[in-house]
N, C-alpha and C positions, 0 to 999 in steps of 0.2 A: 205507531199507527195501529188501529185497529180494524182487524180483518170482521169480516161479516158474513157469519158461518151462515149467513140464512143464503148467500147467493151460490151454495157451494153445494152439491151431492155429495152426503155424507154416509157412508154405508156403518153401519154398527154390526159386526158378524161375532156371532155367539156358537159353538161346538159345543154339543151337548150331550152330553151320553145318562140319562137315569140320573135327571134333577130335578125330580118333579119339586120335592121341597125349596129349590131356591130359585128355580129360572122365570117366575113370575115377578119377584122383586130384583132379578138382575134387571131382568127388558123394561120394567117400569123404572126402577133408577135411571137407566141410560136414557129413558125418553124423557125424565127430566131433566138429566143433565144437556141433553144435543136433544131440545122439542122438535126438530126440522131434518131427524137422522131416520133414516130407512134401517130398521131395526130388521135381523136375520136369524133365526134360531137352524142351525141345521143340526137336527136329532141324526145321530147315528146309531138308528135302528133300537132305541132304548124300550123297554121291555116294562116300564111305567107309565105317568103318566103326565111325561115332560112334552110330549106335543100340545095334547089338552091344554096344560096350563099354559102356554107359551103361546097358543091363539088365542087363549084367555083374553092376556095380558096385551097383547095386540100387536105381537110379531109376526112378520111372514115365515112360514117353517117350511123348511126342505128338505127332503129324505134323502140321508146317505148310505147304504145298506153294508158298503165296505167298513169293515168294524178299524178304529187307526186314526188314532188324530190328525196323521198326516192326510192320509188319504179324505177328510175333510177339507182341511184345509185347501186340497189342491182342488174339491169340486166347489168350496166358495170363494178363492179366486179366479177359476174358470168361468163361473156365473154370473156372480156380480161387477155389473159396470156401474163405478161412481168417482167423485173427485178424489175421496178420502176414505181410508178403509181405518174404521178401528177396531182391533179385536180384542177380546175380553176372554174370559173362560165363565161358564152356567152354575157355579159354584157358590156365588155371592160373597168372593173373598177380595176383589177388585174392587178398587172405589169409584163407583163413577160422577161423584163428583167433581173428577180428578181428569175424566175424558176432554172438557173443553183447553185446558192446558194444554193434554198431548197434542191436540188438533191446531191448537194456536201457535205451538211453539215449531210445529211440523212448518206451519205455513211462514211464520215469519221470519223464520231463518231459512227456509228451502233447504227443505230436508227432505229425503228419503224414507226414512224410520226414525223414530221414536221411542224409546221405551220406557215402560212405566217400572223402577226400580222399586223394587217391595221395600219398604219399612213399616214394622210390626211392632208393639208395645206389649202384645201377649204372647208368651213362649210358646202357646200352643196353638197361635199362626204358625209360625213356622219352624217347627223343630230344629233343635241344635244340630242334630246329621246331615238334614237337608240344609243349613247353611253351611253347614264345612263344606258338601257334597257339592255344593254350588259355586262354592271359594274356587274349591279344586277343579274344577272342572273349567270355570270362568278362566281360571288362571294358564291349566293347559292353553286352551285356545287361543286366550292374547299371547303366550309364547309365541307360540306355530305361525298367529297370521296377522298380530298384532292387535291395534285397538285399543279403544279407554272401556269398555265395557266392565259394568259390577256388577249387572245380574242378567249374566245371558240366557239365563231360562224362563226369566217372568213372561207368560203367558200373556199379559196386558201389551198393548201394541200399537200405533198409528204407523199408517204407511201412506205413501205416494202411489197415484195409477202408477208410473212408472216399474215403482218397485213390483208389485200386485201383478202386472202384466208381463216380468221380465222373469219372476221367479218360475223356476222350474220345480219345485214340491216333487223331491223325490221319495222323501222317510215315508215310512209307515206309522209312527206312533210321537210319542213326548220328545225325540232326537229333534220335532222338525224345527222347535228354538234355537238348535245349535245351526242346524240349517240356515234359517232368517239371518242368524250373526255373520255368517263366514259368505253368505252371500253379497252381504253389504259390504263387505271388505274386498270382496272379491275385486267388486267391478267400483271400489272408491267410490263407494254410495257416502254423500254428507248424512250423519246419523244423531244424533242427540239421548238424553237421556231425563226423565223428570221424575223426583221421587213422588212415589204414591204410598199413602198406609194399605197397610196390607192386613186381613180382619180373618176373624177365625170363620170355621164351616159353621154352621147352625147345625145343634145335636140331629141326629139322625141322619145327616149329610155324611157319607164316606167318599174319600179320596180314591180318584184312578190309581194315580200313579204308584207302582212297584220301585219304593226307593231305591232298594239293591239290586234286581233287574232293570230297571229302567236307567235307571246310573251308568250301569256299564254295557247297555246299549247304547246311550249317550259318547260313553268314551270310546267304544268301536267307532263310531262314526266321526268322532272328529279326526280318531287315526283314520279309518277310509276316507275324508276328504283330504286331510293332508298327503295321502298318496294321491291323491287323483290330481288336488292344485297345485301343489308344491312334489311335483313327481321328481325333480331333479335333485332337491334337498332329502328327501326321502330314500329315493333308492340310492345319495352318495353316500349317505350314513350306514346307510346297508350292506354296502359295498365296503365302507370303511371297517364295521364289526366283521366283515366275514375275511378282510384281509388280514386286520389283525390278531385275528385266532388263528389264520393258516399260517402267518408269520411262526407266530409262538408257538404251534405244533412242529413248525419245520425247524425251526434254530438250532435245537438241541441235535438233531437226525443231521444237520447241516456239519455239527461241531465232532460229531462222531466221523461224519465221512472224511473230511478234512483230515482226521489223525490217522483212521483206520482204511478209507479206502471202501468202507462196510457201508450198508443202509441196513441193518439188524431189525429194523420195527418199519416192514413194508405196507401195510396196513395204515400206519401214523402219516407214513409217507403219501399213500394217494390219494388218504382222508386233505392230509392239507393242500394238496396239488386242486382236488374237486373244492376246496374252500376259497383258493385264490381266483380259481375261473369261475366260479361262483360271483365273484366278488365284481372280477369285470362286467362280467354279462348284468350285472347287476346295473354297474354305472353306466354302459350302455342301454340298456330299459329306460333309467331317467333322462338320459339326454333325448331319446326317441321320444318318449312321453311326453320329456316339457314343450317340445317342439308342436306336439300334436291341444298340450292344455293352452298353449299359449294360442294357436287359430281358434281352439273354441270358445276360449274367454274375449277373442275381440268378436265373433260370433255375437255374443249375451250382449256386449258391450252397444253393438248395434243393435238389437232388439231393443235395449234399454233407451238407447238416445233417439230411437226410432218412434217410440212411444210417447202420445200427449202428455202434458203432469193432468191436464183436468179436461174433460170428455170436451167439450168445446170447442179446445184451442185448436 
């Protein structure tokens, strides 16, 4: 069956920080990719001359003055109402020929999210770091919360109102991809994947992101979600390392007393005593906590089913 994007509101939202050189031919690609999409440049505060070009081009532009891709993203799903969100990055490294796909494949199978999985034919799309960097990371996270996912940080994106209106956008910066993943999983959002080529920057174009800061503010945050959603796995592992180091400090102090009657190293002794209660207080934290993640995920979970898929219904 074919869907017919003309009966649909389709929002195209672009974040943009200081792209004067490419966000004229991003928003002009996507208008001919989706001619009937409500195209969104939101400039966060760029110091160029990426608004100009971008009303040029014949986008609506929004000012976000809070510097943080996150903190974007949460004021253009707080703003825009439409059936379909797709979001790209101002860079001109997305193909948007490749946007009626993500929207087709969103609607025909009723899906939640979408992503647009980079494949690149030039090295210097996407550097060899940043693919390991992205393996590694990808891979932690389907550990911890599961999922088919291969590239949980591609920037390229289709989403459901539902998803749009459910998410809560907490990150400040490039974390808020890992964000999007672990949310869908969270509340068993049906989610798909579509590969797209992925194209180098045009010379004079530089990249935001801080490979090696931004990497392991990436990994801070999937370990802080893993505490926050998975708080019972988290602090029993916790609980587990801190027991068996008070174990192993006390054995030997255990094999001494036993012969001699002595505890000679009192110090070793209360270190591992404060290790064991440690360890409890521990396991208790996660059982209180999952108690408390588990009311707020059926929380989201109603907000989620609470919400139309497309402004009409």
């Amino acid at each position: 069956m074919t869907i017919d994007l003309n009966v649909l509101r389709i929002a195209v939202l672009i974040p943009c920080y200081n792209e004067e050189l490419t966000v004229g031919s991003v928003v002009s690609g996507f208008r001919t990719a989706l001619p009937n999409a409500d195209i969104y440049v939101f400039d966060n505060a760029s110091t160029d001359a990426t608004r100009m070009n971008a009303i040029a081009a014949g986008a609506q532009v929004r000012h976000v003055a809070i510097p943080g891709k996150g903190n974007v993203v949460r004021r253009m799903f707080a703003d825009i109402d439409a059936d379909i969100y797709l979001m790209t990055d101002g860079d001109a490294t997305y193909h948007a020929p490749s946007a009626p796909r993500l929207v087709e494949k969103l609607i025909h199978e009723h899906l939640d999210m979408v992503v647009g999985a980079r494949k690149h034919d030039d090295a210097d799309a996407y550097r060899l770091g940043h693919q390991l960097g992205n393996r590694l990371l990808t891979g932690t996270m389907t550990r911890i919360f599961g999922g088919r996912f291969t590239d949980m940080l591609s920037g390229y994106r289709a989403f459901s109102r539902r998803y749009v209106k459910s998410f809560p956008a907490m990150s400040h910066g490039f974390e808020t991809e890992t964000e999007f993943t672990i949310h869908c999983l969270e509340l068993r959002m049906p989610y798909g994947e579509v590969e797209t080529p992925y194209g180098v920057r045009p010379e004079g174009s530089t990249s935001k992101l801080r490979t090696y800061s931004d990497g392991i503010r990436i990994l801070k945050t999937i370990v802080k979600l893993f505490a926050i959603e998975r708080p019972l796995v988290f602090y029993s592992l916790l609980a587990l390392l801190l027991m068996l180091t008070g174990i192993g400090l006390a054995t030997p102090l255990l094999h001494t007393y036993l012969q001699t009657g002595l505890v000679p190293r009192l110090p070793t002794a209360i270190l591992a005593t404060g290790l064991c209660l440690t360890a409890t207080i521990s396991l208790t934290t996660g059982i209180v906590l999952e108690t408390v993640t588990v009311g707020r995920r059926e929380a989201k979970q109603l907000r989620y089913l609470a919400t139309a898929r497309y402004v009409n219904d």
